[in-house]
N, C-alpha and C positions, 0 to 999 in steps of 0.2 A: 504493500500500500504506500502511497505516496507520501514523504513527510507533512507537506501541509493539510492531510485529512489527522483532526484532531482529537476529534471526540468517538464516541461506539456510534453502532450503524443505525442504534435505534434511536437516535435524536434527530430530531425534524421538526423545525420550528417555519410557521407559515405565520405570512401577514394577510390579513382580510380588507379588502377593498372597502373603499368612504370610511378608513382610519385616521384617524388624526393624528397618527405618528407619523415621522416627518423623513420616510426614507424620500429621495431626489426624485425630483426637486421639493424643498419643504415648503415653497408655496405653489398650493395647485389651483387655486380659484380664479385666478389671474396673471396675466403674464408680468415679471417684476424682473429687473436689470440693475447694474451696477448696484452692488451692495454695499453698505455701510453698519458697522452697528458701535453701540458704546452700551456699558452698564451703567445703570443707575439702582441704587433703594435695592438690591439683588437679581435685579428685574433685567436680560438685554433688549436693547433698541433698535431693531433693524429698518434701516431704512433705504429703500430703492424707490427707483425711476419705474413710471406705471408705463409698459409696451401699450400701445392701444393700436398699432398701424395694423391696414385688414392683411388677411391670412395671405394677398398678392401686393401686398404694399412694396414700395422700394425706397423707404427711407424711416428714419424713427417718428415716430409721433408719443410723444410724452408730456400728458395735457399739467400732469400732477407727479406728485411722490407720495409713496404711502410708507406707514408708518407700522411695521409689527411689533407687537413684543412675546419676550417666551422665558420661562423659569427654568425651562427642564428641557431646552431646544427641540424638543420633541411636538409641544403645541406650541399653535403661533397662532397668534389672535392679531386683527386688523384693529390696530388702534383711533387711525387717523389718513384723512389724506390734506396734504401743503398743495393749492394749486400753483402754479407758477406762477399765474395771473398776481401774487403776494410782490412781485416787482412789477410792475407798473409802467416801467422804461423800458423792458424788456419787450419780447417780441413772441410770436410762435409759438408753434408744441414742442416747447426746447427742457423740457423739465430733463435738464441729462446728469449728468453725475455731480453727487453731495457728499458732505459729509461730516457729521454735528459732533460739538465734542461740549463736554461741562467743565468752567471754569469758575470759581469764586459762587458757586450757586446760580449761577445762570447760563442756558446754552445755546449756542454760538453752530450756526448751521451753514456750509460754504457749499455754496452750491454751481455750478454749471447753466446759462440760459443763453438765450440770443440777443445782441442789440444791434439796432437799425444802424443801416450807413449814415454818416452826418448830415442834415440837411444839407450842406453845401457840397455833398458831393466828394468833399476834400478828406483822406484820411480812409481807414478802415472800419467796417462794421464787423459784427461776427461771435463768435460765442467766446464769452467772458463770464468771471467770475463775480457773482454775488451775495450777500451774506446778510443773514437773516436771525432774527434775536428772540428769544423766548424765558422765561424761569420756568416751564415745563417741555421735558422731554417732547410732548405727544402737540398740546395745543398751544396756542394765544404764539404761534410765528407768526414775524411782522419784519418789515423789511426794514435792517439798521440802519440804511447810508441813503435810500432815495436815490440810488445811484450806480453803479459798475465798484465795485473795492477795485477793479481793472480796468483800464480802458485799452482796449485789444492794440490801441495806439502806442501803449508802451512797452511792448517788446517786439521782436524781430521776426516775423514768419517766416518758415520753413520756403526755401526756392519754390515750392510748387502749390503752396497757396496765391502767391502774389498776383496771379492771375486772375483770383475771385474779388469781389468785393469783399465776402464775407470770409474773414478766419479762422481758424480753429486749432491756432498753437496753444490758446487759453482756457482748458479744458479742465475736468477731473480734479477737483482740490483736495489736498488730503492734508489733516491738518493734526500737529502733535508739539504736547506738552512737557520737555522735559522734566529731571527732579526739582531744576533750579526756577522752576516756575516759566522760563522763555518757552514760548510758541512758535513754531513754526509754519508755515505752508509749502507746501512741495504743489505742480499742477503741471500740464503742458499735454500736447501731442507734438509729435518728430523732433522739439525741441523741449528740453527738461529744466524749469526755474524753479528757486527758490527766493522765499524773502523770512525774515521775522516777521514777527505781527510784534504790535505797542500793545502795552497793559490793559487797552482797549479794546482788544481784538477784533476791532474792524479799520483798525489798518497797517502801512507797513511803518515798522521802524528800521529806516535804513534802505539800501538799494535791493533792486529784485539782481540773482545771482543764476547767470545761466551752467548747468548743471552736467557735465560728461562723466561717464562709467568709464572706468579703465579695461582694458580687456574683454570687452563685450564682445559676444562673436554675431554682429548682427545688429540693427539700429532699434533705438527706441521708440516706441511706439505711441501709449499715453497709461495712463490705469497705475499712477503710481501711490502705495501707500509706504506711509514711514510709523516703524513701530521700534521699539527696544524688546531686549529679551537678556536677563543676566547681565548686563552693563554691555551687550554690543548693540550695535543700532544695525536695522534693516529696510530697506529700499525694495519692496516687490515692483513689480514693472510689466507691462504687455511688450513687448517686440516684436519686431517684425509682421506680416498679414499674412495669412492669416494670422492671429496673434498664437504666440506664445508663452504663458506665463513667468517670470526671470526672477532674479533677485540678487541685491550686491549688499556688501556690510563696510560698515566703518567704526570706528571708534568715537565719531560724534556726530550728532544730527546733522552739521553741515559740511558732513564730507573729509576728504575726499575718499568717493564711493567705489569698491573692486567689485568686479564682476564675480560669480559665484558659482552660479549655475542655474540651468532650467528647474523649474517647479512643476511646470505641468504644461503637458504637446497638446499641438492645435486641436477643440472641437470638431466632431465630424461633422455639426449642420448649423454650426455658427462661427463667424470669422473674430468675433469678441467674447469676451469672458474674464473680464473687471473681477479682480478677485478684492477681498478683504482677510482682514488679520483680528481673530479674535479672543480673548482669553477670557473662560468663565467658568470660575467653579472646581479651580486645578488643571480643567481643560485648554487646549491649542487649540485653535479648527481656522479654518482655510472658508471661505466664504465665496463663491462666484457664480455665474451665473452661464447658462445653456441654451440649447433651445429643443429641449425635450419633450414637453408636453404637446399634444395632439395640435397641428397645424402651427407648431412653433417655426425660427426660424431664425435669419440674422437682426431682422425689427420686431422678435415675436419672442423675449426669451423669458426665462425658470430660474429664481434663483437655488441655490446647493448649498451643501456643504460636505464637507469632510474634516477627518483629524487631519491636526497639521503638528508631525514631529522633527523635534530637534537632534541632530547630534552630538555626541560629548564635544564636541569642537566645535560649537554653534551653529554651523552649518545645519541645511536641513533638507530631511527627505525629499523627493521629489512622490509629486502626488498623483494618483490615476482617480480620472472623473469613474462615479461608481452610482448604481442604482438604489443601492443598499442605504449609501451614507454612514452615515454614524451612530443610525440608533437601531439597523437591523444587520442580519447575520446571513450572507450569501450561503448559499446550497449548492453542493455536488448533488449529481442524481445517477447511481449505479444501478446498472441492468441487472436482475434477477437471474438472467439466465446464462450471461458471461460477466459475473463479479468483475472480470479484467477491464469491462467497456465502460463508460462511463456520458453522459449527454454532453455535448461540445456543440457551441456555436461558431461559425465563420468571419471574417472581414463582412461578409456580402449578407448572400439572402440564405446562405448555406446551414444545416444544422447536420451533424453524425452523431455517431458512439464513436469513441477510442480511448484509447489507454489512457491516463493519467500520468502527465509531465511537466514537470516542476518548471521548463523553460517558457510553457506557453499558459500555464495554471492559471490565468484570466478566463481564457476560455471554455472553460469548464466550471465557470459559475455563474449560479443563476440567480434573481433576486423572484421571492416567490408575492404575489402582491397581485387580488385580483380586480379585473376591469369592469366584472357586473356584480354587484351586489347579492350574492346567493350564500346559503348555507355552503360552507365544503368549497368554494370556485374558488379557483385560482389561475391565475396568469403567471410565464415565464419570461421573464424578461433578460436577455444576457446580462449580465452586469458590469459590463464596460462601456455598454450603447446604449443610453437613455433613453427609452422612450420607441425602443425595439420588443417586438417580441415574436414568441413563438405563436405563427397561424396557421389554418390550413386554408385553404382554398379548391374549392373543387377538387377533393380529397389528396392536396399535395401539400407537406408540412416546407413550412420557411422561415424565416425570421424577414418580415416586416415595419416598418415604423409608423406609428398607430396613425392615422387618417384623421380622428376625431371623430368618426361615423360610429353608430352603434353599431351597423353591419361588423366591423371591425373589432370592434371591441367584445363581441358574442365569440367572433371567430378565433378573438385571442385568450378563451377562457375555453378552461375543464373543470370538472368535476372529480376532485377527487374521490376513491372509495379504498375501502381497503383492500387488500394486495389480492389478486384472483388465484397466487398463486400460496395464497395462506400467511402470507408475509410482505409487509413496504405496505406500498403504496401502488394504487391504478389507477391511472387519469382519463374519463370516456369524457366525450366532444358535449358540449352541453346540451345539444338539443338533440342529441341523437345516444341513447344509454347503450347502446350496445358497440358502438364504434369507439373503440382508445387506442391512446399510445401505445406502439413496442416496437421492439426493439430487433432488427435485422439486419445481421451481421454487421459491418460498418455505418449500417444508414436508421432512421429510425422514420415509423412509415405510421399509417394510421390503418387498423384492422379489427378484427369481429371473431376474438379467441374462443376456439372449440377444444383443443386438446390441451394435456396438460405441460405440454411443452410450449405452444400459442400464449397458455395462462400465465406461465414464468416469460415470455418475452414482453410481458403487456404489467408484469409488479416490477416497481424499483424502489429502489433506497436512497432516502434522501438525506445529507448530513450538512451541519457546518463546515467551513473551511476556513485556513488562515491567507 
């Protein structure tokens, strides 16, 4: 047996469908992007950009930002939504990346929006940063300055904006408090600033400082958050496009920053994935967002999360996007009839049995979580492909990425019973009791077991894995 099957064969833990546990993405009601969160009162604050653009849209629309909160990261309750419309000078469905932090008893929300080209013509328009003031987490934001904290006028756009009226080197603020009480803001796309903030926090003390990674293999992109851990300071980062996650360290908030390593490879159906850094509760976790949910997309995403661990040398793991997340337990599923085989998904639309290998052991896990609300149903989802799972179709098993249709969603659900062959487990098609899963040689087919060898290739064993 493979070393990461960990537990006996009789443990099998399923998650049931309209859960309010928060396997990926942990928000499903709504499409929500660029993540943020802070603690307050033991309570965290997450805060994202609301997707609203249609299912064929080409571009973000983001009328608002909404506000969750969660004790136990597992339930998340909508607490609030900020329209954009709260700046006034501003323009568009530009609600795009924020991010609020509590200082001195009141908090301080930097956010991402649009401003018009100058009346005269003269100078640049474009998205720029704004910042918004509250004594609660959730309600009563109100706009601190009347005004841009940026005016896109005062830094340098990247060579291949200059062509637009509008900019967008002034994006994504990510805003941090050292011990010593100083503030900072990090922001940008293709180009990376930095400024202090004054005692005030809504503005700068001192000049805005533009920002280079040493040894980056790859240009900067925008999505940067700056966080400490243990006295070293951390720079996460998108790169490159499609993006991929990065991150650099230094021994002080303002640099200068080495490159480090990736954190986590491009999404398979989104070109962004704005991560955050959050600590709660002893916990690490890694915060970003996808585009997983049914009719998701690049203007259509989910935010996630996973653990996010450190190395003895600070450094840290790199992360793989997962269906599970962090508050459920992926499943191997072994064939009754050749313990050696085991359920595996493909890159594509492909699914088999085979052996268990330690080199490709993603693939052979499943997140169990079903699509229609029944006693016993359940959905297989691969657990490296959000928002994929196992269907049949005109009696041919595949892996699919859900549609949003109920047609789909019937076809992505079984019925579990137990095992035909006196043991595990037997999954028959839901609308149809006498048609299930098994298992055939290399491949795994959908069939109508009469003997008793039929019966053992139609029970399997489902376990945890590490």
């Amino acid at each position: 047996m493979s070393p990461f099957l960990t537990r006996a064969l009789g443990a099998v833990l399923f998650a049931l469908a309209a859960s309010s546990q928060a396997d990926n993405p942990i928000i499903k009601e709504r499409f929500s992007a660029d993540p943020a969160a802070i603690v307050h009162d033991g309570k965290v604050y997450l805060y994202v950009g609301h997707d609203q653009a249609a299912p064929d849209g080409d571009f973000f629309v983001l009328r608002e930002w909404n506000i969750y909160s969660s004790t136990d990261l597992e339930n998340w309750t909508l607490e609030g939504a900020v329209p954009r419309k709260i700046f006034e000078w501003a323009e568009a469905d530009s609600a795009w990346a924020a991010q609020a932090v509590e200082h001195d008893g009141r908090f301080y929300w930097y956010t991402t929006v649009r401003m018009p080209v100058p009346p005269s013509g003269e100078g640049l328009g474009g998205y720029t940063l704004g910042v918004a003031v509250s004594d609660h987490p959730v309600i009563g934001w109100k706009d601190a300055l009347g005004k841009p904290l940026l005016d896109p006028n005062e830094t340098e756009p990247a060579p291949h904006m200059l062509e637009h009226q509008h900019s967008w080197d002034d994006i994504d603020p990510t805003v941090f408090i050292d011990h010593d009480g100083q503030a900072y803001l990090y922001w940008g796309n293709s180009h990376l600033y930095y400024a202090k903030l004054a005692e005030d926090m809504i503005s700068f003390d001192g000049e805005i400082h533009r920002v280079e990674i040493a040894n980056m293999p790859g240009t900067f992109t925008e999505a940067p958050w700056l966080h400490e851990k243990n006295g070293r300071y951390y720079l996460t980062f998108a790169m490159n496009y499609p993006e991929e996650l990065a991150y650099a360290m230094s021994h002080s908030p303002k640099g200068p920053w080495e490159f480090k390593g990736k954190l986590m490879e491009t999404l398979e159906d989104s070109g962004t994935s704005h991560q955050a850094i959050l600590e709660y509760q002893g916990g690490d976790y890694f915060v970003y967002h996808t585009a997983a949910l049914p009719t998701g997309g690049n203007f259509r995403r989910s935010v996630s999360m996973e653990a996010l661990v450190y190395n003895a040398d600070g450094t840290i793991q790199p992360i793989t996007p997962t269906a599970s997340g962090i508050t459920h337990a992926a499943q191997a599923l072994q064939s009754l009839a050749d313990t050696d085989e085991y359920l595996r998904y493909g890159d594509h639309s492909s699914v088999s049995m085979g052996a268990l290998s330690a080199a490709d052991r993603w693939q052979f896990q499943w997140h169990l979580a079903a699509l229609v609300e029944l006693d016993n149903a359940v959905s297989f989802q691969p657990e490296t492909r959000m928002g994929y799972y196992l269907s049949h179709q005109e009696g041919e098993l595949s892996i699919q990425r859900h549609n949003g249709t109920d047609a789909f969603a019937q076809s992505a659900t079984f019925i579990k019973v137990d095992g035909l062959a006196g043991q595990g487990s037997s999954y028959r098609l839901l609308n149809d009791s006498s048609t299930y899963l098994m298992s055939k040689g290399d491949g795994l087919t959908l069939g109508q077991p009469g003997s008793a060898a039929e019966r053992k290739a139609a029970s399997f064993q489902a376990m945890p894995v590490e």
